[in-house]
N, C-alpha and C positions, 0 to 999 in steps of 0.2 A: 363409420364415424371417423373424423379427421384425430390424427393421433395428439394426443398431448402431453405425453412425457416419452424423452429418450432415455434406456436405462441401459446402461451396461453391464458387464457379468464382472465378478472381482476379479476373473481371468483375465478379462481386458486392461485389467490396470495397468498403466504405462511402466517399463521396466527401466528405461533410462529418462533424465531430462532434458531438454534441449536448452543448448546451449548458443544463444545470438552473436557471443561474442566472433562465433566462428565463420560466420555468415555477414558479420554487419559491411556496409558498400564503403564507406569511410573508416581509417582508424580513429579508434579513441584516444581523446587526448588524454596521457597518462597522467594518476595521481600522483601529484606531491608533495615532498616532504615540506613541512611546514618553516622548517629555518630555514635548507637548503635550495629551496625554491628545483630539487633533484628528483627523478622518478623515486615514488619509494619503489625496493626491494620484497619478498616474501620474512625477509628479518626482522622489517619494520612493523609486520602487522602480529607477530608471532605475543608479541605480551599479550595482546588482545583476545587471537582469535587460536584453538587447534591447528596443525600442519594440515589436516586433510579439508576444513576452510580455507585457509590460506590458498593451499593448490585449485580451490575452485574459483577462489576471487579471481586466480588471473587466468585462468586454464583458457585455451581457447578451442578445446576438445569439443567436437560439435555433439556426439552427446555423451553424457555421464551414468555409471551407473545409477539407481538407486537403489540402496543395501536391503537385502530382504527384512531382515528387523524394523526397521522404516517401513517399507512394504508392508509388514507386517499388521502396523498400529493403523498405518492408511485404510485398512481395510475395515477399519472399524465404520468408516463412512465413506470410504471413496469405492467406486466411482460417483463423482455426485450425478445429480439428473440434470437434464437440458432440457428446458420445456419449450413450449410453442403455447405463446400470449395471445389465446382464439379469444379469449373476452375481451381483452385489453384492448383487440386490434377490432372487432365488432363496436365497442363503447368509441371508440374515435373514428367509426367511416371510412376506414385504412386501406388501402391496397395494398399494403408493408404487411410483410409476416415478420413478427418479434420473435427472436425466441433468446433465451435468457440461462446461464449456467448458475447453478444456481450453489452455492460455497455455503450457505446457512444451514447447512444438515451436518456441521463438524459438530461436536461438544462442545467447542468455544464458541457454537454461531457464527462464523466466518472463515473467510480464506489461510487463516495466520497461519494455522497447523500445521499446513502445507511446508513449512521453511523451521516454524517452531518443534517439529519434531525429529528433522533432520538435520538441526545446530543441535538438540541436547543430545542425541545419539553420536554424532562425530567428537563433542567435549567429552562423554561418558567414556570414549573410547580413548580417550587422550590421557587419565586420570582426572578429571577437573570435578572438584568436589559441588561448586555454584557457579551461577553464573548472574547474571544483573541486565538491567535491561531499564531501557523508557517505554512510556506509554502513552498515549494522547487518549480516545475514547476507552480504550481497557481493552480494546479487540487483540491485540498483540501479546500486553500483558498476562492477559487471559490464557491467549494460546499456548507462551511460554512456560506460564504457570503447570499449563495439564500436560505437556511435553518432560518438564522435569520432573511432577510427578510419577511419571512414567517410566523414567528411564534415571529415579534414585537421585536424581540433584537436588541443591536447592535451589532456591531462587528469590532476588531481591529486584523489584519491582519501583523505579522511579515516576511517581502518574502527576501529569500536567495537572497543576493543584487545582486548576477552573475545571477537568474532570471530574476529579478525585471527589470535590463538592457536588459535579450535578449527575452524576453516577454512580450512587455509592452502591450500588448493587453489583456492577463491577469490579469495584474491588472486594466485596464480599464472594463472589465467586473464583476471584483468584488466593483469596483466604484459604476458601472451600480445599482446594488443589493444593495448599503449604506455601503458598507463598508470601513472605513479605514487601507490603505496599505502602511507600512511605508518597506522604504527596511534595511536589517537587517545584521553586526549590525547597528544599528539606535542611535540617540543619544537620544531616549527617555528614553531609562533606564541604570542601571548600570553596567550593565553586557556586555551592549552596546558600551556604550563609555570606558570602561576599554578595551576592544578587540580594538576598535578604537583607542585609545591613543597607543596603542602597536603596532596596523599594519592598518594606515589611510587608505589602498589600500585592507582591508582583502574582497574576493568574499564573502566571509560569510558561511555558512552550515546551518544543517537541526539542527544540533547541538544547536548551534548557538542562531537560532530563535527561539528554544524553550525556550532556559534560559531565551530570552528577553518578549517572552510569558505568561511563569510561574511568573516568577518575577512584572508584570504588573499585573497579576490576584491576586498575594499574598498581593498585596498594594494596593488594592480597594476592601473595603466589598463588593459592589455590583456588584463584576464581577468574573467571573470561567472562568476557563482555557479548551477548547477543542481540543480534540489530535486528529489527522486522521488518524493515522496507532498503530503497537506495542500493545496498549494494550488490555486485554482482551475483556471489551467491544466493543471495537471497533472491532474484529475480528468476535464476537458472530452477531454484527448488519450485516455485511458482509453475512452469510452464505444465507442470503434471495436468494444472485446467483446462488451460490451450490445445493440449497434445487429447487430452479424452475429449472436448468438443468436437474437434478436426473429426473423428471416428463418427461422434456423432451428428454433428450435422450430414455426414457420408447416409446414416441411416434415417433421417430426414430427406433428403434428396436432394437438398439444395444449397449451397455456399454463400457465405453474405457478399454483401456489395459494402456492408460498411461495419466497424468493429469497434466499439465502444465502452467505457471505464471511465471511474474515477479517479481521479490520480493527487497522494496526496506526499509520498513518498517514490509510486510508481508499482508497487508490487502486485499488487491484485489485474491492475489495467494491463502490467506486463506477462503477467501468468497465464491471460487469455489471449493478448495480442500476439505476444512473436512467435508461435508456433504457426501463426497466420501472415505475421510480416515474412516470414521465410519464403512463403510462396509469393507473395509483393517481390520480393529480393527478384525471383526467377520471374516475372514479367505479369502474378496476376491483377486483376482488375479487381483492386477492392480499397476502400478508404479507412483511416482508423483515426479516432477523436476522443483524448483525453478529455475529461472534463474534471473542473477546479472551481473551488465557492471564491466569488468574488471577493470574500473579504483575506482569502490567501491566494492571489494569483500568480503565482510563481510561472507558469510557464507563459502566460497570455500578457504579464506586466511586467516581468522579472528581466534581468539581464545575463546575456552568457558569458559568464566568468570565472574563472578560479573563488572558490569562497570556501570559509570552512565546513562543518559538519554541524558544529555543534553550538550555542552560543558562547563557552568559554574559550573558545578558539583553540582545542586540542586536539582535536582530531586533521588528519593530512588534509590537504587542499584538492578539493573535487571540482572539475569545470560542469558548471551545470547552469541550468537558469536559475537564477536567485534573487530574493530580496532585500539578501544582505544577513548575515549571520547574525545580526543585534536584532532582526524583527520580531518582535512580540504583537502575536498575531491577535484581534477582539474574540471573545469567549462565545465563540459561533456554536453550535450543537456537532457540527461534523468535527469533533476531536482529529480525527484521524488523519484529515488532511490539513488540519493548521502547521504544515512545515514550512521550513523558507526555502528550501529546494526542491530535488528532485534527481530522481537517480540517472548517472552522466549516460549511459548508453541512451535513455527514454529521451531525452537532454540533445542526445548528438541526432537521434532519428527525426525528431521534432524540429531542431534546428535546419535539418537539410530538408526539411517539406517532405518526410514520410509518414507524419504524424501530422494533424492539426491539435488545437486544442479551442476551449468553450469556456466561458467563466460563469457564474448563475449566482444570484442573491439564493438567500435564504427560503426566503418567502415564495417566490418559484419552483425552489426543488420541493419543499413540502407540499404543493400541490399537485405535483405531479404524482409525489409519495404517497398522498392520499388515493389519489385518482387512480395508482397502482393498485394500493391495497383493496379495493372497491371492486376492480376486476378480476384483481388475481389471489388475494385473500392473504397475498403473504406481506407483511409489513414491511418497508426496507429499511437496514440501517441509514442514518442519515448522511452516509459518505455513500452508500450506493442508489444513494435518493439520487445526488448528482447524473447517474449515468440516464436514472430512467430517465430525467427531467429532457434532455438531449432525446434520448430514443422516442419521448411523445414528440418531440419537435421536428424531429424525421419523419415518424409517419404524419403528420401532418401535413409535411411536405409533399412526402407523396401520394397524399389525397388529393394535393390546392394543384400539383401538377399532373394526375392521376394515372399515373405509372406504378408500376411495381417497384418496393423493394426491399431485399433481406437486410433487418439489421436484428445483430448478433450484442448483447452485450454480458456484463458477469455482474449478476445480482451478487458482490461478494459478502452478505453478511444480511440477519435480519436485525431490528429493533426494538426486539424486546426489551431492550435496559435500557430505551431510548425514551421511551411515552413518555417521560416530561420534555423532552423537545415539540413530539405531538400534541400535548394537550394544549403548550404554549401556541401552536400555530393553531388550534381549532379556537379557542380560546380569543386569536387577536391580540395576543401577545408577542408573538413572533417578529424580532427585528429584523433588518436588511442591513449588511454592512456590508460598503465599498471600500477597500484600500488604495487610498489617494495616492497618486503619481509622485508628489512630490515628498511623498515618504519613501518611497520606492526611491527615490534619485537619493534621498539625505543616506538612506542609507547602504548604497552601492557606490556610494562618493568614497568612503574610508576603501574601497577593495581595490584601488587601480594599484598602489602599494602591493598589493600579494600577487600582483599580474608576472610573469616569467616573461 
């Protein structure tokens, strides 16, 4: 019988993460400081983030420990399984083997853990009493949530208020774990109620919550700011996915030809990619395709430019593809990737042709999501609906050409807190939004000003 799940032993769990900075073929263009238009420093990010974050934001150590306490928690569900999609690839006439990582077996239902248990362990160790954070679908929040659980913090929760409404199960389960979920903006901070005062009705963004996040951890010594996607460390904690697929597809027998993710900030798509771009770096033969909902196209419509982080414009200047830090994205169902950026390593590889990227309406990737769950039983969340939607459109290709081929992609997250996005697309309710060009241009017209 052809095998269908790779499982690994908790002995195999990866002991260090890889680290791309150390590897990557171009340098990155450095972050900077927001007045000085000057690299920032490790001093500049110190109100924010612990010293042993900081040294991983810029470290270009190719790889990093990770601490056995970390280890430790991981092992409550890692290593996750790697399947091979025989239904999926039978229902479509496929000559393509799918096979899929699959990140929905954490506690929070997805990849976040991964990074969210290894920022509350480095703050823990720092003294940091809480820490704060944004949200977009709650996948983060969540993760956050059950990480400082765990490791004795608090934690203060800013959620995209168009989530906050069509997920309330989400933030009842970051409830569940102690944490406070205020919906954003909020009138707890300034950043908040100025957006407020301007548009009482604003859905809010990923934008958004982070001003109202940073702004809260900068106004209480005892508390740091936690990101979930974009920055370095955060990508570097991720590759724990990447680095246990490598093994197993090794016990599969065969390597993709192409490597596939959603990408909404970059974390989940980078956690399984660059342990695979490494070997691209050294000459192999294989492709890798972000994919993005049409109505956030940050890397397929956006521009490459210095822009900030966050909508309040306080966070340093990141070169990345953008749509402009003022974009407030429509109330699509994939929470998770309504960002205006994207994180600048994913940003500089995309930009030099290592990476491609894909854009999909709504209403496509929900078919696809269905047409997944049908074969393979597992729901996806609707930010990893985008990747399947891409991976049917591969094998398909390599039916209509009928060749072989391996594509790999990271189921990072299931749907359960999602079925009202599902019933909305079974139902015929499910809209399609495109983000016009010339919102795109209105609003990267104000960035040439932040240009160095």
């Amino acid at each position: 019988m052809p095998q269908t799940k790779f499982v690994l032993d908790e002995s195999d769990l990866p002991q260090a993460w890889y680290n791309i900075l150390a590897d990557l073929p171009l340098p990155l263009p450095p972050v900077l400081h927001p007045a000085t238009r000057q690299p920032i420093g490790p001093d500049d990010l110190a109100p924010l983030f612990p010293p042993q974050i900081v040294r991983q934001e810029v470290s270009t150590e190719r790889e990093v420990e990770i601490p056995e306490p970390v280890r430790e928690i991981y092992r409550l569900w890692r290593p996750t399984p790697l399947y091979r999609a025989h239904r999926l690839e039978r229902a479509l006439g496929t000559p393509a083997h799918i096979y899929y990582k699959y990140e929905g077996t954490s506690p929070a239902g997805s990849h976040k853990p991964n990074t969210a248990v290894a920022q509350a362990f480095y703050n823990r160790e720092a003294g940091v009493r809480r820490l704060t954070t944004e949200t977009g679908a709650g996948q983060w929040g969540s993760a956050l949530a059950l990480a400082c659980r765990l490791f004795g913090l608090e934690c203060t929760v800013y959620m995209v208020r168009v989530s906050y409404e069509q997920k309330p199960y989400r933030r009842v389960i970051m409830e569940t774990w102690g944490a406070q979920v205020l919906p954003s903006p909020s009138e707890q901070t300034r950043a908040g109620r100025t957006i407020r005062e301007r548009d009482p009705h604003s859905p809010g963004s990923l934008g958004i919550a982070i001003s109202e996040a940073v702004e809260d951890a900068a106004t209480h010594e005892d508390t740091k700011y936690s990101i979930g996607s974009v920055a370095n460390h955060v990508l570097l904690h991720q590759t724990v996915i990447g680095l246990e697929a490598r093994r197993q597809m090794e016990l599969a027998g065969e390597y993709p030809d192409v490597v596939i993710g959603c990408v909404g900030g970059g974390s989940n798509y980078a956690g399984l990619a660059y342990p695979f771009l490494a070997d691209r770096f050294k000459g192999k033969d294989v492709r890798f395709v972000a994919v993005e909902p049409e109505a956030c196209p940050s890397l397929t419509r956006g521009r490459y430019l210095y822009d900030f982080g966050d909508t309040a414009a306080t966070t340093p200047l990141f070169k990345m593809y953008t749509l402009g830090h003022t974009f407030i994205p429509p109330g699509i169902h994939a929470g998770g990737l309504r960002y205006h950026g994207a994180a600048p390593s994913l940003c500089l590889l995309y930009d030099a042709g290592y990476v491609e990227a894909a854009a999909y309406g709504q209403r496509a990737v929900f078919e696809a999501a269905v047409q997944f769950a049908r074969s393979e039983g597992i729901v996806p969340a609707p930010e990893s609906a985008h990747a399947v939607r891409r991976v049917i459109d591969e094998a398909l290709e390599a039916r209509e050409l009928g060749t072989p081929r391996v594509v790999l992609f990271n189921l990072s997250g299931h749907g359960h807190f999602d079925l009202q996005a599902y019933e909305e697309y079974l139902s015929g309710r499910l809209e399609d939004y495109a983000y016009p060009a010339e919102a795109v241009a209105a609003a990267t017209r104000e960035l040439a000003a932040l240009q160095p």
